[in-house]
ZAMI-824283 format. One record per residue: x, y, z of N, C-alpha, C in turn. Coordinates in steps of 0.05 Angstrom, whole numbers, padded with zeros to 5 digits, always signed. Example, Ala and Ser with C-alpha at 12.3 -4.5 7.8 and 13.67 -1.06 7.14 Angstrom:
<recs>
+00264-00114+00156+00246-00090+00156+00264-00066+00156+00257-00045+00142+00273-00021+00143+00258+00001+00157
</recs>
This chain:
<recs>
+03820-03821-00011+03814-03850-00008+03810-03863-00035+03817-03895-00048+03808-03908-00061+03784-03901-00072+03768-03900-00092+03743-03899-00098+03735-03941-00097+03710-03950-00090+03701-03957-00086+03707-03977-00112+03704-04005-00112+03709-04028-00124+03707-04009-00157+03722-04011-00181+03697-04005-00211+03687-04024-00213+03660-04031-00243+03655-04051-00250+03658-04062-00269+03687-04037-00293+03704-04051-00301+03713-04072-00304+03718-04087-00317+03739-04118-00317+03763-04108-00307+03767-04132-00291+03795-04125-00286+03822-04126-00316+03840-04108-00306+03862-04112-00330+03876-04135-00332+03888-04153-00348+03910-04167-00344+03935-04154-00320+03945-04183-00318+03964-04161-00291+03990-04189-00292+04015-04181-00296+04023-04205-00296+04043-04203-00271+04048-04227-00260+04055-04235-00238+04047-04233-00216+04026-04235-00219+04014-04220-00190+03999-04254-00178+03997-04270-00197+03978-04293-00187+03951-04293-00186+03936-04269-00195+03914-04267-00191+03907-04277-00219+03879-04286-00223+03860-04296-00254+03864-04273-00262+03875-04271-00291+03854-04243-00308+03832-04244-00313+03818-04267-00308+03783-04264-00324+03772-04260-00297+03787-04256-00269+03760-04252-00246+03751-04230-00249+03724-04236-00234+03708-04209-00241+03709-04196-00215+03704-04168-00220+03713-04152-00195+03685-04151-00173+03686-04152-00145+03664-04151-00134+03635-04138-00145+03634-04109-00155+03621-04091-00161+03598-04106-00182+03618-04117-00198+03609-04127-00222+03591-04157-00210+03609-04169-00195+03584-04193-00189+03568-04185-00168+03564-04159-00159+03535-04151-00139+03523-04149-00158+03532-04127-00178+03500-04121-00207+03504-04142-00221+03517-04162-00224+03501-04186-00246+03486-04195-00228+03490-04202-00191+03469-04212-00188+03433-04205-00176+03443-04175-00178+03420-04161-00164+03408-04152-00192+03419-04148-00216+03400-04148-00247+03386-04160-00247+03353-04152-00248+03333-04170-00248+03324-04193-00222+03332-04192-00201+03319-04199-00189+03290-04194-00180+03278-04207-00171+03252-04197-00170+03242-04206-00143+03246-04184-00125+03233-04185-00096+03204-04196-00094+03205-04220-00061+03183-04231-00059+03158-04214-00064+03140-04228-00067+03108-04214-00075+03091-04208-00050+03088-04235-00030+03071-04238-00008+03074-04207+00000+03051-04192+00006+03053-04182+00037+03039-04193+00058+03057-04186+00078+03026-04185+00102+03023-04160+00122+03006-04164+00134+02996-04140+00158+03012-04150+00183+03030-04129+00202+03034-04143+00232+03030-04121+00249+03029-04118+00267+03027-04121+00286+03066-04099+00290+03061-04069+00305+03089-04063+00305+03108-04078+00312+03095-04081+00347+03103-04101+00361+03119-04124+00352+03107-04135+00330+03133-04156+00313+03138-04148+00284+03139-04122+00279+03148-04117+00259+03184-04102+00250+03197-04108+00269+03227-04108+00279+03237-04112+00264+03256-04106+00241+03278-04123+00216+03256-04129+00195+03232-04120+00193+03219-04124+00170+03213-04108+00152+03210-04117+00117+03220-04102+00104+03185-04084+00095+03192-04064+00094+03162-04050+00103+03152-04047+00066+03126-04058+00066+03126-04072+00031+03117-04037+00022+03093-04023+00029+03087-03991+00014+03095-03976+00038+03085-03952+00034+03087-03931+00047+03074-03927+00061+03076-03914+00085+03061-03901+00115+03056-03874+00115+03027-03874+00107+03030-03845+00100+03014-03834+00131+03033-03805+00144+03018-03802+00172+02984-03792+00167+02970-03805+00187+02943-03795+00192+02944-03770+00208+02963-03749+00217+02961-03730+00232+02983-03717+00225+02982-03701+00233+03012-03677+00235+03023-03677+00261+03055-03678+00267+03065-03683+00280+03092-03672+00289+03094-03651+00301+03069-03644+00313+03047-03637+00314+03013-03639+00335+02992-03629+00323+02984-03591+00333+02998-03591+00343+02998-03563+00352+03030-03550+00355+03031-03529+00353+03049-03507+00349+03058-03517+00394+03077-03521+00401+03089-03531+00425+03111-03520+00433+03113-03516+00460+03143-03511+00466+03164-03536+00472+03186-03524+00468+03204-03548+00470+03227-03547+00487+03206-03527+00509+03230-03513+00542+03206-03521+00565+03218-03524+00580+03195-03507+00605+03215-03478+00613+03190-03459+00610+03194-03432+00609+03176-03416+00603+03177-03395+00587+03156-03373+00590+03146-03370+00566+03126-03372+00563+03113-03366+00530+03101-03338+00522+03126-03325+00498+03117-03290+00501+03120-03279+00476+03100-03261+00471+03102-03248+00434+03134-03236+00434+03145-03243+00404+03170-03234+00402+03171-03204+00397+03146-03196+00391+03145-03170+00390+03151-03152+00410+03144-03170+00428+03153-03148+00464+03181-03157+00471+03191-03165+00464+03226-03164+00477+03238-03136+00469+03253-03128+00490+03266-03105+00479+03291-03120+00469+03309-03098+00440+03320-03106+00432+03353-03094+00447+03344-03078+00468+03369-03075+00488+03357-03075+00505+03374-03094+00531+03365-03088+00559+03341-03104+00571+03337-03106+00592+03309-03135+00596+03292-03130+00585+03267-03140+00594+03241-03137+00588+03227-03152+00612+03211-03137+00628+03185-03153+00645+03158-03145+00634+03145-03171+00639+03121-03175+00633+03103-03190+00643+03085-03182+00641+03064-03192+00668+03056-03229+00666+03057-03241+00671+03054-03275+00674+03020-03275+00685+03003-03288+00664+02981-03295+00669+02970-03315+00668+02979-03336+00668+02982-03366+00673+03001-03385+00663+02991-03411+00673+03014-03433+00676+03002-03451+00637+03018-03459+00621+03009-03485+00601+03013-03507+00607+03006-03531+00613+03015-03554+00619+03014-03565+00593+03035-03588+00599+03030-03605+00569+03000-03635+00580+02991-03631+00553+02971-03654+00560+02942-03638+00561+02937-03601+00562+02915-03594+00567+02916-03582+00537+02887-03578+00526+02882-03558+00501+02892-03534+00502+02895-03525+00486+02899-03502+00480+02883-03486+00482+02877-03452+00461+02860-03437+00457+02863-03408+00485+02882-03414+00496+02887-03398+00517+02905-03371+00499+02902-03345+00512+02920-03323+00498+02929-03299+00515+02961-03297+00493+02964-03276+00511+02962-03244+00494+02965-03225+00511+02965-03202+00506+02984-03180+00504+02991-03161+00488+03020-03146+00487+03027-03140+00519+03051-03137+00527+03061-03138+00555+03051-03165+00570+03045-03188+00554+03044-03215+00578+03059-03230+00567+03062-03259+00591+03070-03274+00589+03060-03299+00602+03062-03322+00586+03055-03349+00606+03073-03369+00613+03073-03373+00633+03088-03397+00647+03083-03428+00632+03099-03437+00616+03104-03467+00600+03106-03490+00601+03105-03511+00599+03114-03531+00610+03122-03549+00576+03136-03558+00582+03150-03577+00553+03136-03589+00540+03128-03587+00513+03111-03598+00501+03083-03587+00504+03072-03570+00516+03053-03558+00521+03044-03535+00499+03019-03539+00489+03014-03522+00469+03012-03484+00470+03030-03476+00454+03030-03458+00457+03012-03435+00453+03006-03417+00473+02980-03398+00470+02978-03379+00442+02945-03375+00444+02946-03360+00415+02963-03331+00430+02985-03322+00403+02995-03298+00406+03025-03303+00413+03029-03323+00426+03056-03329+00436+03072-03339+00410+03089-03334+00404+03115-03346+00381+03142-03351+00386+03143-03349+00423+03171-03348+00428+03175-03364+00454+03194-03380+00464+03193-03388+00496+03222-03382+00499+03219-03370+00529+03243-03368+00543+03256-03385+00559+03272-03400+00566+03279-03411+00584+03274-03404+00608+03263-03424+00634+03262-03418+00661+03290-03406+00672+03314-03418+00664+03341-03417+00674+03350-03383+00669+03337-03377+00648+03347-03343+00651+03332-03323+00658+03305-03344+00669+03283-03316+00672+03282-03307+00709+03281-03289+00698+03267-03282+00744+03251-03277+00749+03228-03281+00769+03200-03275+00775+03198-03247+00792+03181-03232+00792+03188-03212+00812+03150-03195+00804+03143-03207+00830+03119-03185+00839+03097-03193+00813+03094-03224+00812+03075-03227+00785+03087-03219+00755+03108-03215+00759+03122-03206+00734+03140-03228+00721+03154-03233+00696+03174-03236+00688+03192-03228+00682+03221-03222+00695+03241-03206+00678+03260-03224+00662+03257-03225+00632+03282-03235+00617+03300-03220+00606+03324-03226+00604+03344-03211+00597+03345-03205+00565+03369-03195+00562+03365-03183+00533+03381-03206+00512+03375-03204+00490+03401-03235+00466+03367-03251+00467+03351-03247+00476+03330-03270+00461+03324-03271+00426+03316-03289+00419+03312-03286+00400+03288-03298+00387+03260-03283+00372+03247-03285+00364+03232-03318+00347+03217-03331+00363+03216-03369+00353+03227-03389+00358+03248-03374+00382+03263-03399+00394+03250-03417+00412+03255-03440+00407+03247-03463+00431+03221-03471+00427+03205-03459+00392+03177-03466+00390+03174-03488+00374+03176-03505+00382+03167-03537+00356+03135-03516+00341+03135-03530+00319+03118-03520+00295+03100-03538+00288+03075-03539+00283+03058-03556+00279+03071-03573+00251+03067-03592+00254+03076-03616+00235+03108-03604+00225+03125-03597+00241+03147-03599+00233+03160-03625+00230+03153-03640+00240+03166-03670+00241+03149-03685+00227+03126-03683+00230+03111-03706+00201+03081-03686+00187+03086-03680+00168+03053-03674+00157+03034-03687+00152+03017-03687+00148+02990-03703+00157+02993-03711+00128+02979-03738+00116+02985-03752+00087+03014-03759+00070+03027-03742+00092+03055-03741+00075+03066-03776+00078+03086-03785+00074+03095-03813+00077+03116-03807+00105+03101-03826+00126+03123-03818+00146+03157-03845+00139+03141-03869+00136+03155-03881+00117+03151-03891+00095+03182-03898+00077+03176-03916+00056+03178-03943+00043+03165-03948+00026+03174-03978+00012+03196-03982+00020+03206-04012+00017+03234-04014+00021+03256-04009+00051+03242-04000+00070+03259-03991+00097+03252-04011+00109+03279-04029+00118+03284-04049+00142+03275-04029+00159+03257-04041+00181+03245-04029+00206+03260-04026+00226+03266-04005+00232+03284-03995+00269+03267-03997+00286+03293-04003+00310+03269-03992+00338+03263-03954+00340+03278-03947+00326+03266-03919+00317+03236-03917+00302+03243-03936+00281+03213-03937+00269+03186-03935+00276+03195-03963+00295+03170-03967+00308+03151-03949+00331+03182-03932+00347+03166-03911+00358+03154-03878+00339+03165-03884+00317+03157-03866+00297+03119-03877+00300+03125-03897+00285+03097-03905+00274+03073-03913+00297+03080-03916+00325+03066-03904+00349+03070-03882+00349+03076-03868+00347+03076-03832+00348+03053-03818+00329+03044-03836+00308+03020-03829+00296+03001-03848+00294+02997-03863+00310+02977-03882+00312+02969-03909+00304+02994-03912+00279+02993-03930+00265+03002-03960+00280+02982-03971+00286+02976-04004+00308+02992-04024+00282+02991-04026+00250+02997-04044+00246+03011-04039+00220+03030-04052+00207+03039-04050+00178+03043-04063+00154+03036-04063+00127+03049-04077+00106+03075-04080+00119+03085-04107+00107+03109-04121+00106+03115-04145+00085+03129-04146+00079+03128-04157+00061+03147-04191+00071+03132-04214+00063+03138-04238+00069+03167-04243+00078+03169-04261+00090+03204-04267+00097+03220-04283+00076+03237-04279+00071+03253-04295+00057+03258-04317+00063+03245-04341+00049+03251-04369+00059+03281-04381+00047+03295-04377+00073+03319-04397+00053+03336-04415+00063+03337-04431+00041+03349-04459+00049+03376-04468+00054+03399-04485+00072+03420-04476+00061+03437-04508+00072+03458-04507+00063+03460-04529+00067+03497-04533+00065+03515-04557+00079+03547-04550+00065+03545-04582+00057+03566-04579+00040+03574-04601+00028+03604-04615+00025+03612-04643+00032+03632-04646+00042+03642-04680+00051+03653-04698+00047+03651-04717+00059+03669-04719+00089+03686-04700+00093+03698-04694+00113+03688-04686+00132+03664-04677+00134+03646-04653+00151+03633-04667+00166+03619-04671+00198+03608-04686+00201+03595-04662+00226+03566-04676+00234+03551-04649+00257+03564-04649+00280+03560-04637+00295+03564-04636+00324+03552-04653+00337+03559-04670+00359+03551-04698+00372+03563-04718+00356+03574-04717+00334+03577-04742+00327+03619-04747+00328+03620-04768+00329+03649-04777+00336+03669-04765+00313+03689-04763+00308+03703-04745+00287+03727-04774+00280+03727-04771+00256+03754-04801+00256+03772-04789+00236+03796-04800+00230+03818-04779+00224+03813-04774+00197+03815-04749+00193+03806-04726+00169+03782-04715+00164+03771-04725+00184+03744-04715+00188+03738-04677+00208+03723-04667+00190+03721-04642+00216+03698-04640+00227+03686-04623+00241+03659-04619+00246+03646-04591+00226+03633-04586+00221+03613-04574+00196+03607-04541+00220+03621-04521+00212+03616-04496+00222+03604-04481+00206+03607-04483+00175+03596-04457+00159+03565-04467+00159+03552-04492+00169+03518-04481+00168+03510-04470+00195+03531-04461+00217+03517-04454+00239+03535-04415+00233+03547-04411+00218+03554-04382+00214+03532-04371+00194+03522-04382+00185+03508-04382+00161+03488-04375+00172+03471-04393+00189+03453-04394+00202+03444-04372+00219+03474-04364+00232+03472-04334+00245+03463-04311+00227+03472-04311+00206+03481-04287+00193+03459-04281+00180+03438-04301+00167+03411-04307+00147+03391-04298+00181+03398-04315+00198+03384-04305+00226+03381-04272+00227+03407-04262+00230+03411-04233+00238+03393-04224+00213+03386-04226+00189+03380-04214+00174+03343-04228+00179+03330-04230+00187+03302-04238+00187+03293-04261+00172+03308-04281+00154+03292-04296+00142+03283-04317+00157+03267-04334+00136+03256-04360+00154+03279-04381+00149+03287-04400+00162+03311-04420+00146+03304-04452+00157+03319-04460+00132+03305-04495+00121+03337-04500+00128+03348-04517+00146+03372-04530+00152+03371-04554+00136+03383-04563+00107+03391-04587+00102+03408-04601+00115+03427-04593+00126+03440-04609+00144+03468-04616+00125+03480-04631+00132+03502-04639+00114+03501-04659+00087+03514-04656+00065+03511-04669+00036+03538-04679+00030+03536-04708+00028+03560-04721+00025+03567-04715-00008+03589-04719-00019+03612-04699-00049+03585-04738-00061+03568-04734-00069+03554-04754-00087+03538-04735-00104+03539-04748-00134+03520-04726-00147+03491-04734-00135+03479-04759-00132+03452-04764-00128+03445-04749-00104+03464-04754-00087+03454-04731-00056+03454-04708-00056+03472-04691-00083+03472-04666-00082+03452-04660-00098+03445-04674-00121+03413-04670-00133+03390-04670-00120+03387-04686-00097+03359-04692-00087+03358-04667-00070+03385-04665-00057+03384-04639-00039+03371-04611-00050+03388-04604-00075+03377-04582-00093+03356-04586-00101+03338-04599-00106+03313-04608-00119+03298-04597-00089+03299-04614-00074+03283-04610-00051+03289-04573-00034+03313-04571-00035+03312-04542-00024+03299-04521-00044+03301-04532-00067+03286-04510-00094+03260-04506-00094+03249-04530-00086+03227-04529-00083+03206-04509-00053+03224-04506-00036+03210-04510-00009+03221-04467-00013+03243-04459-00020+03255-04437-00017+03250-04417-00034+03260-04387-00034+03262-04372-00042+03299-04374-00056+03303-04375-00034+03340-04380-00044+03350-04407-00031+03374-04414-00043+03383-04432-00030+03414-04429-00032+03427-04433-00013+03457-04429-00005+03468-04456+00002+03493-04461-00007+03513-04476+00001+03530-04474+00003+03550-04483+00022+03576-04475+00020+03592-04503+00022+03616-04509+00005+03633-04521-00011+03626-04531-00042+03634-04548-00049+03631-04555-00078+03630-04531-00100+03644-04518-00106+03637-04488-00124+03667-04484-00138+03697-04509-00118+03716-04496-00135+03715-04524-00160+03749-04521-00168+03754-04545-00191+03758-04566-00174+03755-04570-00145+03777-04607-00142+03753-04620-00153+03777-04642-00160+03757-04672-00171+03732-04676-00155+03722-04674-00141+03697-04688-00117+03676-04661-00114+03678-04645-00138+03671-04623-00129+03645-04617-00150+03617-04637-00141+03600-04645-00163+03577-04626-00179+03583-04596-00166+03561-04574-00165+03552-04580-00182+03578-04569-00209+03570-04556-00227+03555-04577-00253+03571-04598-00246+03549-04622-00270+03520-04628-00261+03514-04626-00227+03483-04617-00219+03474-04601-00232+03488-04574-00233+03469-04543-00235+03456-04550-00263+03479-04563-00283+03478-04558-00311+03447-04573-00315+03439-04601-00298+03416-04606-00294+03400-04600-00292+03403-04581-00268+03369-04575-00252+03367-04538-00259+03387-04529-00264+03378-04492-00280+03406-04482-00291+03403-04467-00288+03426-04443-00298+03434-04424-00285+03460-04439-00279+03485-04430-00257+03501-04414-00269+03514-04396-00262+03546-04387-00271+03558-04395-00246+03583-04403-00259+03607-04403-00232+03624-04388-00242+03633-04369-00226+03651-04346-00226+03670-04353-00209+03694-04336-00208+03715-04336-00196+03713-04303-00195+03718-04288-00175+03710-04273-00158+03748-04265-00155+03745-04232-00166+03777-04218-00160+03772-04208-00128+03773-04225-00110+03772-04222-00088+03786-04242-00068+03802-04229-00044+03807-04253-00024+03804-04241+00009+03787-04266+00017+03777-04300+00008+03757-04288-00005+03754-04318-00012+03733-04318-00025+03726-04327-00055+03740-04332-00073+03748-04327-00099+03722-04348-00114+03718-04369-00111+03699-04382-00124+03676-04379-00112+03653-04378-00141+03628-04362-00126+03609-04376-00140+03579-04385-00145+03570-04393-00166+03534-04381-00157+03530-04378-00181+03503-04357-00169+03483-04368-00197+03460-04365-00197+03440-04370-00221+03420-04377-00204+03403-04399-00222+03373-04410-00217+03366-04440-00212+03361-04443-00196+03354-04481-00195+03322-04473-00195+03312-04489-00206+03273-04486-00207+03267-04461-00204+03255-04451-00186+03241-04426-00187+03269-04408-00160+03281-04417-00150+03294-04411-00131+03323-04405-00134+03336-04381-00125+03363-04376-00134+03388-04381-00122+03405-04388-00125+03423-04407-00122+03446-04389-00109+03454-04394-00094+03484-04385-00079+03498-04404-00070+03527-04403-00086+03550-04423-00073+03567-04415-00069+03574-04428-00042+03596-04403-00028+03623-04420-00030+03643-04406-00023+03660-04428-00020+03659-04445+00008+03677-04459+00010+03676-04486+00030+03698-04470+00060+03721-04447+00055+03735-04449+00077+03717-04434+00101+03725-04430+00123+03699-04418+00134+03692-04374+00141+03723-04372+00133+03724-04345+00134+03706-04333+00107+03725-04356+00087+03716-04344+00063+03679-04347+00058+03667-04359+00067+03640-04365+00069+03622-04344+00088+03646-04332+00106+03625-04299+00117+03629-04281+00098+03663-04272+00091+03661-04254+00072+03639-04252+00046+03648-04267+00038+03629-04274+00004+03599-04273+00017+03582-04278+00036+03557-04279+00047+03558-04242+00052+03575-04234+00065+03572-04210+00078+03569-04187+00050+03590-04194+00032+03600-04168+00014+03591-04175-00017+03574-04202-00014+03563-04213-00045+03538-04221-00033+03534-04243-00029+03502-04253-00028+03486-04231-00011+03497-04229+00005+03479-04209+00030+03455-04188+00016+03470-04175-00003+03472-04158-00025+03439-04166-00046+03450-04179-00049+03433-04195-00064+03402-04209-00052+03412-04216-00036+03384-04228-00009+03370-04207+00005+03380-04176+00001+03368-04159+00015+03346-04147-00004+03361-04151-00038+03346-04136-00059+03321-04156-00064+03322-04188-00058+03303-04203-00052+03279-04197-00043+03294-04191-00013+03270-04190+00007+03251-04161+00000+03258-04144-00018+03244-04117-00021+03256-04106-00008+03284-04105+00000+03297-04082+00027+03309-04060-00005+03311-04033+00005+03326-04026-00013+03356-04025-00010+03369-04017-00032+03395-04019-00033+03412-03992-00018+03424-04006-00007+03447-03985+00013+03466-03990+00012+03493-03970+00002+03516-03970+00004+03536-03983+00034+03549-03995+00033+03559-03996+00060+03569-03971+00074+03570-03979+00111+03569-03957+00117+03601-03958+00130+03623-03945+00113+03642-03956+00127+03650-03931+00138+03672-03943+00162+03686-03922+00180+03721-03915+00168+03719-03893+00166+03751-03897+00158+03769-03887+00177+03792-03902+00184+03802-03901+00203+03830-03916+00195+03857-03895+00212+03883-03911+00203+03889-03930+00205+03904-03938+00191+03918-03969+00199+03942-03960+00215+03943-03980+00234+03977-03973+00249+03990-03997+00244+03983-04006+00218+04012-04016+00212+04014-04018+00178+04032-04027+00166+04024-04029+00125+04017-04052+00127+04002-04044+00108+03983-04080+00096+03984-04072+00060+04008-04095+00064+04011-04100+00034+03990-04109+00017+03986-04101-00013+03958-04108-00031+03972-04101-00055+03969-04111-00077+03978-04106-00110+03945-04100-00115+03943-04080-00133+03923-04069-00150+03899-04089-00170+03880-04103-00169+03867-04119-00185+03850-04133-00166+03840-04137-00147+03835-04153-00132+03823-04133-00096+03796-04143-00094+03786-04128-00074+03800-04149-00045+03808-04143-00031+03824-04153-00001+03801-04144+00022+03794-04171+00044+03776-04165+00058+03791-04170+00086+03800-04160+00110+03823-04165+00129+03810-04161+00153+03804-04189+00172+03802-04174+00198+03807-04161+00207+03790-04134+00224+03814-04123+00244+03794-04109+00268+03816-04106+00286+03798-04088+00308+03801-04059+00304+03777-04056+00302+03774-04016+00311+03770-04011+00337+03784-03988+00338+03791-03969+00361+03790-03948+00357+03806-03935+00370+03812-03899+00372+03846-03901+00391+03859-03868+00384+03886-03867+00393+03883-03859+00411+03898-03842+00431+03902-03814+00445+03885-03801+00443+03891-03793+00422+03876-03768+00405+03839-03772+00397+03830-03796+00401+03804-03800+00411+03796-03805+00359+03823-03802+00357+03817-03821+00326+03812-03843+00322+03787-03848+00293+03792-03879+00289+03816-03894+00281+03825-03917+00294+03847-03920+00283+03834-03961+00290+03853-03972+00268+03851-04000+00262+03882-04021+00265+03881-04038+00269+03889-04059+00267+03882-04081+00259+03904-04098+00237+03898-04127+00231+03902-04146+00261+03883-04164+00253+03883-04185+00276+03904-04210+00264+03921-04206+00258+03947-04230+00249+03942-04245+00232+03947-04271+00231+03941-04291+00212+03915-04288+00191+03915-04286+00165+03891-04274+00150+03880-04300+00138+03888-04332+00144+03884-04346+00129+03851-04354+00123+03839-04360+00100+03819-04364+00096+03793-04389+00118+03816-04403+00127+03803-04429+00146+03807-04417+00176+03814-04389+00173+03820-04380+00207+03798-04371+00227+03782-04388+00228+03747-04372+00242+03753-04360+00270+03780-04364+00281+03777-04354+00308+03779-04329+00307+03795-04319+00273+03802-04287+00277+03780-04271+00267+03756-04289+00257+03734-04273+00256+03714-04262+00285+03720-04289+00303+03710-04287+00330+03723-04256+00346+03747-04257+00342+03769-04228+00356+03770-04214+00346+03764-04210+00320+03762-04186+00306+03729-04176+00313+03729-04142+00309+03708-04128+00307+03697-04106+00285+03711-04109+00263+03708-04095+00240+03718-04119+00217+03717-04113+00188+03732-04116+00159+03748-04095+00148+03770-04102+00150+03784-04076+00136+03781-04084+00103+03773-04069+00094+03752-04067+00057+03775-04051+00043+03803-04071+00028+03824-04055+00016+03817-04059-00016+03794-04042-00030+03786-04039-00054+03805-04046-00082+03778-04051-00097+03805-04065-00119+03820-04049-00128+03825-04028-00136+03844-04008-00153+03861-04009-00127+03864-04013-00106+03882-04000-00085+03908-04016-00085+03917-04005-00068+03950-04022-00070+03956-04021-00041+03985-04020-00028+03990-04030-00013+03984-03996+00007+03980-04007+00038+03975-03985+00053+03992-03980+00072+04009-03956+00070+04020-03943+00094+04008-03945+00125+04024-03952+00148+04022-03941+00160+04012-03916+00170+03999-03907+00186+03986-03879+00186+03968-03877+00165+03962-03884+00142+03949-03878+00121+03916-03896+00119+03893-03868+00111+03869-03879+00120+03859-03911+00097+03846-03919+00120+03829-03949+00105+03799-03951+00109+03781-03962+00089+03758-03959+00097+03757-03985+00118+03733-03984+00142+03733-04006+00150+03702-04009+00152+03686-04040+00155+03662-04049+00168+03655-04056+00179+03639-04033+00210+03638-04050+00238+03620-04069+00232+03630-04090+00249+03599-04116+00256+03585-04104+00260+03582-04092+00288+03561-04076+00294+03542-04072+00275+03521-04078+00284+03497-04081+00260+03492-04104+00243+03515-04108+00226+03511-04132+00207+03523-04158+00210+03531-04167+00238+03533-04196+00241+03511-04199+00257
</recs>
């Protein structure tokens, strides 16, 4: 496979159409995750709503967990010392363990006790048999021979030690989590504040939903994808609403979202057309870079500081405004919030068809994942790749992620891909 974006500069490359000065993905995740500085607030919640939150210290368990040495059959609880190592073994059965009663019960060389799952195991016992292979006969047990010595015994705190960290700093919270952190008692958790962020598109063409559309006019979709996507991720969000191409409206807007946010996002105004007033704002109110991004979609990007609050500008088409959110800012908004940093988790899986790519430039491609016959991952592009195409983001269920060093891809030949699943 490709190795993964460098953070290299890209080389000159001629004829290819691409900038030589864009910078390669890699490179604008670490310029913009250098030095950021995750919110401060914590607070205490409650597990119950502590779901997608980013857990601010560590959980260290108050118990061991398990707290007793347990079986993890219903079956027979018996010293491994008495199995013969050819041929059965019976042994006399002197009571039942339930799970849920104390312990302190024992057995004796030639006994055995009857188990129940989870039920603490008697002093002396180190071994459980399965019910399914044992036979009862005349107060006895007969098990057969192939046992093997500690099977089926959960171990006191094999799963959590008492003070140890059951979790840590930095872990977005699962519904796994949370039954972790009921599993040792813990009613409530550090978390660390939500990310307030603001976001807003800009445009004189754009107009909301409800209102009449007149010719050249569209209706405004990238603050309601946006909205999803900052949603799916836990923050709190400030809807500016729409910003007509005026510098004074795009100033008061930035002024006022800087003030109220942690971050603030926009999407259009970031490339060169004439009406396109970002960047003589930014130069005003902080310090912006606008980059051009060796990536498609996506290519114009502009990231820095307005007041205390940091700045994301996305581009204006509406594909290109999930990508660049998904595979740049996202990135960046997670190292915010105190989440730690995680590689993506991609699936690799064939393409069944070639998808042409020249070398310099990271390629981000709808497509659907599946499987063949043969029960393989295998992928498909969803057709038309154009940047303004939002329906093929709707039908598609993965990103096929064709890295920058890569080139064009065979048929049959593997591609990394990124299910939604999870991160829309």
């Amino acid at each position: 496979m490709p190795s993964p974006d460098s953070i290299d500069r890209p080389r000159p490359t001629s004829n290819t159409g691409f900038s030589t000065d864009a910078m390669p993905v890699a490179a604008a995740i670490a310029r913009m995750c250098d030095g950021l500085q995750p919110v401060a607030a914590i607070e205490r919640v409650a597990i119950r709503a502590a779901l997608s939150r980013v857990l601010a210290q560590d959980v260290l368990s108050p118990i061991d967990v398990p707290a007793h040495d347990n079986s993890a059959m219903d079956g027979f609880a018996v010293r491994g010392v008495d199995l013969s190592p050819q041929g059965t073994t019976r042994l006399e059965v002197v009571g039942t363990a339930l799970a849920g009663e104390p312990g302190g019960r024992r057995i004796e060389a030639g006994q055995a006790m009857r188990i129940m799952t989870g039920a603490v195991m008697p002093d002396g016992a180190d071994t459980v048999i399965v019910q399914e292979v044992a036979r009862m006969e005349a107060g006895h047990v007969i098990l057969p021979d192939g046992q093997q010595t500690g099977q089926n015994r959960r171990l006191r705190g094999e799963d959590l030690s008492r003070d140890m960290p059951a979790l840590t700093a930095g872990k977005i919270l699962t519904p796994a989590d949370l039954g972790l952190l009921a599993s040792i008692g813990v009613a409530e958790v550090p978390v660390r504040r939500r990310l307030r962020v603001a976001f807003f598109s800009t445009g004189n063409e754009l107009r909301s939903i409800g209102e009449t559309l007149a010719p050249g006019q569209i209706y405004d979709s990238n603050r309601y994808t946006i909205y999803g996507m900052l949603t799916a991720m836990g923050a709190d969000l400030i809807d500016m609403g729409v910003i007509p191409d005026q510098p004074q409206a795009l100033e008061a807007a930035m002024r006022a979202a800087s003030e109220s946010a942690d971050a603030v996002i926009s999407s259009g105004g970031v490339s060169v057309g004439e009406a396109d007033f970002t960047k003589q704002v930014m130069n005003r109110l902080g310090d912006v870079d606008f980059w051009t991004i060796a990536m498609r979609p996506g290519r114009p990007m502009a990231f820095g500081r307005v007041g205390p609050a940091y700045y994301f500008g996305l581009p204006g088409n509406p594909v290109a405004v999930m990508i660049t959110f998904y595979f740049l800012a996202r990135e960046a908004l997670l190292e915010l919030s105190g989440a730690r940093r995680q590689r993506p988790a991609y699936v690799s899986a064939r393409a069944d068809q070639p998808i042409r790519k020249r070398p310099g430039r990271s390629e981000y491609q709808r497509g659907v994942l599946g499987h063949d016959d043969a029960g393989r991952p295998v992928v498909s592009i969803t057709g038309t790749q154009g940047s303004g195409v939002l329906s093929s983001m709707s039908t598609s269920n993965c990103i096929v992620v064709l890295h920058h060093d890569q080139g064009s891809v065979a048929a049959g030949e593997p591609v990394d891909c990124l299910p939604f699943e999870g991160l829309l």
